[in-house]
N, C-alpha and C positions, 0 to 999 in steps of 0.2 A: 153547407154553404155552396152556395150556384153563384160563377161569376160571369157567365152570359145567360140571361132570363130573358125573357118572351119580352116585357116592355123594361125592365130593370137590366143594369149592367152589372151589378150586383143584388144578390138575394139571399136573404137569412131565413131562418123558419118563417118569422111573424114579419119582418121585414125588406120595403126594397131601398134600392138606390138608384137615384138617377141625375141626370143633370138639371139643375137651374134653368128654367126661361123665363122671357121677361113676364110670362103670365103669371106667374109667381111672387107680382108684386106684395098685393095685399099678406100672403103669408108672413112674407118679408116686413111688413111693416108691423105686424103682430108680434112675430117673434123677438125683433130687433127692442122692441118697447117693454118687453116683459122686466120684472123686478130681479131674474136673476140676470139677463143678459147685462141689463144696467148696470145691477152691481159689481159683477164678477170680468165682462168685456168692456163693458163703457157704451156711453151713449154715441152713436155713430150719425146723429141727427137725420135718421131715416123719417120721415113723420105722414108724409105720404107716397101715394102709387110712382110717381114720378121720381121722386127720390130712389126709391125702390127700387127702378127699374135702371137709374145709375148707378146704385150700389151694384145690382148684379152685372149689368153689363163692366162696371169696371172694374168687379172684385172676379167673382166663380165664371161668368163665362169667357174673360180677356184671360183668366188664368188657365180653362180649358185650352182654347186659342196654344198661349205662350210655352206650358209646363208641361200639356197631360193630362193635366189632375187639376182639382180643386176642391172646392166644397159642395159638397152635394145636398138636396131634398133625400130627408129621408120620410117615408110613406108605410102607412101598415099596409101590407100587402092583400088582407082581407077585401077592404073596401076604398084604397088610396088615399086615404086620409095622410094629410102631411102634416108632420108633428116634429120636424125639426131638422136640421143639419148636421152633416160630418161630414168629415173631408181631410185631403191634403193639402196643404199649403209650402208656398215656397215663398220664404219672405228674405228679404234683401239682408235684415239684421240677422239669421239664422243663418250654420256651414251646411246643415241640410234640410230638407223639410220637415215639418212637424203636422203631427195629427191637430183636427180641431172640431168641438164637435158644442150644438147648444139646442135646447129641447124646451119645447111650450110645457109651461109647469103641471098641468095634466099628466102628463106623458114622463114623467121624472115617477123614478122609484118603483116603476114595474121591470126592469132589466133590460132595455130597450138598449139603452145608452152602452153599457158593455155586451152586447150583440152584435150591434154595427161598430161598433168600435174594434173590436174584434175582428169584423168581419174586413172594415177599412186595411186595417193594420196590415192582415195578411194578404187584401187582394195589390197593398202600396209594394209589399214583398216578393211577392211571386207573379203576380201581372207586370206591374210599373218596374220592378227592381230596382228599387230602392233598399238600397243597406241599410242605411240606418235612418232611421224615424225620429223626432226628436215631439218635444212636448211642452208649451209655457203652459204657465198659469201665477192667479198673484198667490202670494202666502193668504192664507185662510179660505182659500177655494176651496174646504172639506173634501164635497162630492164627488169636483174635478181629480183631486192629489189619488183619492180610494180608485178611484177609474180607472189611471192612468197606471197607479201599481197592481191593478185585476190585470188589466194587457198585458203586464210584463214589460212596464217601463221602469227605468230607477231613477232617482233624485240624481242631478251629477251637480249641481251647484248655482249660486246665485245670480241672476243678471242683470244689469242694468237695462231697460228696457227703453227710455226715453231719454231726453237732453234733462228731464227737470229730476233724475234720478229713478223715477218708480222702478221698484224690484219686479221681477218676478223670477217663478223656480223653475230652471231649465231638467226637464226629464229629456232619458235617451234608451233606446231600444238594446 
């Protein structure tokens, strides 16, 4: 694991990271629309370039801006292809930040996703220092709950996450 690389700020074998810009729309609209993002994050009514380029400007890059950190493009390093996000977030309802991470269904189930998540974890630890890492997701996110227990996160309990009640499972480093 390399945490300053030639155009990545982080770098794993197979992959980089880097920051969000707003040319990054249309990934953004791809991603955001896909059938797991839907199911498992919710529809964030991304639907075109322009939307896009509000969601990044007022999510990953005002939180570069604000925190440090956000969420990042992650890219195979071979040929820059970008196949999905991860990052850190700092959210107002959370005591600390939590990892977050979501991937174009191509790209799921080759080990990508615990690479950089891995790789996240430890560069929020010893770059950012950040103590402790935290983790939502809702009940039945399979993929996400295996993920987050490969990293070395644990269950610590239930939360309410909205006024209308919805759960979800709060992990912690």
């Amino acid at each position: 694991m390399n945490f300053s690389a030639m155009n990545y700020f982080l770098e794993t074998q197979r992959l980089g990271l880097r920051k969000f810009v707003s040319d990054d729309a249309f990934f953004i609209v791809e991603l955001l629309n896909t059938p797991g993002w839907l199911q498992f994050i919710g529809d964030r009514n991304v639907k075109t370039a322009e939307q896009a380029i509000r969601y990044l400007e007022e999510g990953p890059i005002k939180s570069y801006k604000q925190n440090g950190f956000g969420l990042w493009m992650v890219e195979l390093k071979k040929d820059k292809t970008p196949i999905g996000m991860c990052g850190i977030l700092k959210r107002k309802n959370l005591e600390h930040p939590d990892i977050g991470f979501a991937f174009l269904p191509e790209y799921t189930g080759k080990g990508y996703a615990i690479e950089i998540a891995s790789a996240t974890l430890s560069y929020g630890r010893e770059k950012l220092g950040i103590e402790k890492i935290l983790a939502i997701t809702i009940p039945g996110n399979e993929k996400s709950i295996r993920l987050l227990e490969k990293i070395g996160l644990s269950f610590k309990e239930n939360i309410s996450a909205t006024e209308e009640g919805e759960q979800l499972l709060l992990y912690s480093t």
